[in-house]
C-alpha positions, 0 to 999 in steps of 0.5 A: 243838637240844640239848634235842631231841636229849636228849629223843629219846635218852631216848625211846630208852633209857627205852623199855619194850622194853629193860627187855623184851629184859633180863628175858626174856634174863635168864629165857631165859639162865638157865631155858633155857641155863643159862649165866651170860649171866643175870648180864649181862641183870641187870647190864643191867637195873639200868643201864635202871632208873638211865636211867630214874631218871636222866631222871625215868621212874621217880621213887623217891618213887613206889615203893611201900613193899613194895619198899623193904621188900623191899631192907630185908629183902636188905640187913639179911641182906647187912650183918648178914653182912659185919659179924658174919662177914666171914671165912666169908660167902658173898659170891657169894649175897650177889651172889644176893640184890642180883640178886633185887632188881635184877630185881625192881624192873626188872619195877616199872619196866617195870608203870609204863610204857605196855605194849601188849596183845601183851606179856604173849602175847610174855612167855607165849610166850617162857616156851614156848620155855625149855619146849621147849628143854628138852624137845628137851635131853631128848628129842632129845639125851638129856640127863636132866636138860635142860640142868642137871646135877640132877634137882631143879633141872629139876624146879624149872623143869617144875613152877613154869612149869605153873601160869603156862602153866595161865594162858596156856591160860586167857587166850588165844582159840581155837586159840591155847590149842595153843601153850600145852596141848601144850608143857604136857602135855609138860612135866608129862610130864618132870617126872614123868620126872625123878622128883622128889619133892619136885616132885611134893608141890609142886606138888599141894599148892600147887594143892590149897591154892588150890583150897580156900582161893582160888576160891570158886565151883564151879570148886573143886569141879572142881580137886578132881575134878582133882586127885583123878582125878590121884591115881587115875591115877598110882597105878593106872597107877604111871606113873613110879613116881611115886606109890609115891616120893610114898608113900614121902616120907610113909610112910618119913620117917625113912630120907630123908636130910634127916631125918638132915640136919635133925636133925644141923642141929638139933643145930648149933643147939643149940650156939648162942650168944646172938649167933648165935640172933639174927644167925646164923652167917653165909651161908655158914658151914653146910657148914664146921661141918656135918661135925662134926655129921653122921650117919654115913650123910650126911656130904657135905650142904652145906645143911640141905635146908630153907630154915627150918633153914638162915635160922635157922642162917645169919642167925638168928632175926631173918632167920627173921622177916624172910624168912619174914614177908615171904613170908607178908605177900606171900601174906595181901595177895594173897589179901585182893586177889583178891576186890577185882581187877575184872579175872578174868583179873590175878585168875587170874594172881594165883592162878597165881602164889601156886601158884608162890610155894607151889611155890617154897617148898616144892621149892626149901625141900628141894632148893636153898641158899636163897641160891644162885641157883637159889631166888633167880632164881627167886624174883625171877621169881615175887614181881616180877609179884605186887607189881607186880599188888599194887601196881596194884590199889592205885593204881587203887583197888582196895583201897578 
């Protein structure tokens, strides 16, 4: 009686659809609503991964190494701050990182169970409704920036989630691509409203690498007809006077403000020790030493506005190598994947999701802290799929 007891209570609370309701209330509660719901979903998905390491559903020895290279990477950034400068140590991004993880592992455990064919549709369609509630922030409660208080942080959302809808519409049968083209016109529509820059360069750039270096066959012949009619259309129509911003990027770099930025930063870490070029000054430790460096015309930044300045001030050296070659790890291995994945649609996702990746880095490199959790939670979001299709192209072979 016992024994058919237990088995059935861990049928229930090692069933994949929980692991389903804590990710997408995690996605939703955060893209969507903004409210800090998210650390609560995370919380709760990392309780569903002890349940099924518990009864033995996910089996530590099975996790691949990336994963554990991955918590490598977090906890030598987590313990190299604690250790060397407790005193100024932003343990609130610390959080950020241990959550990054946590939903990143959650999406492993969730790829190791029986997952039905409508899951992936539900996921896509539950990524629409975060669009939408959005678009109705802006359009029917005339909120700018939907329902985050920055145009760079919204412009994060608009412009990472095109590439994965842009796989919906490739995926889905008939009608059905309506639900996944109209919201996505829309939704580039507002990005473009936003007037975000760097959003822009992006998500371009990203698109454009992928069509020159990641398909092969005259679809990038296509992508690049695309891309340059694009081009022609905003800068003919200056629609959102957007491709004037963009000109202005390149043409005027030194009035930006990051460029005053970068180079206070780099004079910051000029006045490095021995120690804080290896392990840093500690996450946290920019904003308190930056306004003895500061230009007279910025003297408020509380990040360098580019993830490579503020790891390498922050963690040094050796977290450059760590955070910056894991990424470039992830990207090398997804694109030596994608010729070997026999199925043409996980392989179109995969192209999506290194857009994401690009995009990520590039926008949230300029705009966000990279430990704050607007670039982590999205990072998570990005980097759980792609190991998760890495790591089932190699179990089934796919890389013999």
């Amino acid at each position: 009686m016992f024994r058919s007891k237990y088995e059935s209570l861990k049928i229930i609370f090692t069933s994949e659809y929980w692991l389903i309701f804590s990710l997408c209330g995690a996605f939703s509660s955060f893209f969507a609503l903004n409210r800090g719901g998210v650390v609560v979903f995370i919380e709760a998905s990392f309780v569903l991964i002890l349940i099924n390491v518990l009864t033995g559903q996910y089996k530590i020895k099975a996790i691949p190494l990336d994963y554990w290279i991955l918590v490598g990477i977090c906890s030598y950034l987590i313990i190299t701050a604690y250790l060397f400068y407790p005193q100024v140590t932003h343990y609130r991004w610390l959080a950020n990182l241990v959550r990054m993880v946590c939903i990143v592992f959650a999406m492993h455990c969730l790829s190791q169970k029986a997952i039905k064919d409508w899951i992936p549709l539900f996921f896509g369609l539950i990524l629409i409704v975060a669009v939408c509630w959005q678009l109705a922030a802006f359009y029917f409660f005339d909120m700018p920036f939907g329902t985050f208080s920055n145009p760079h942080i919204i412009s994060s959302f608009t412009m990472l989630v095109i590439p994965i809808i842009a796989y919906f519409i490739f995926i889905v049968p008939g009608w059905y691509k309506l639900l996944f083209i109209i919201p996505g016109l829309i939704d580039i529509d507002f990005m473009i409203r936003t007037r975000s820059g760097p959003a822009i360069v992006a998500i371009i750039f990203a698109s454009l690498f992928s069509v020159l270096f990641l398909i092969k066959d005259r679809r990038k012949w296509i992508g690049l007809s695309l891309i340059g009619i694009l081009f022609i259309v905003l800068h003919v129509s200056e629609y959102g006077n957007i491709a004037t911003k963009v000109e202005k990027i390149f043409t005027h770099y030194q009035e930006e403000t990051r460029w005053l930025i970068w180079s206070s930063s780099w004079n910051m870490l000029n006045d490095n020790g021995l120690q804080a070029w290896v392990v840093g000054n500690g996450i946290g430790s920019f904003n308190k030493v930056y306004p003895k460096y500061a230009h007279q015309r910025e003297t408020t930044a509380t990040f360098p506005h580019l993830f490579l300045l503020e790891v390498l001030y922050q963690s040094g050296l050796v977290g450059v190598i760590l955070v910056f070659g894991g990424i470039a790890a992830v990207c090398f291995q997804s694109m030596r994947f994608l010729n070997k994945i026999p199925d043409r649609g996980e392989g179109v996702l995969l192209i999506c999701l290194l857009v994401m990746l690009l995009s990520w880095l590039i926008h949230c490199g300029l705009t966000v802290h990279f430990y704050s959790k607007y670039a982590q939670y999205s990072l998570a979001f990005i980097l759980g799929p792609i190991l998760a299709i890495l790591n089932s192209s190699a179990a089934n072979g796919t890389d013999n």
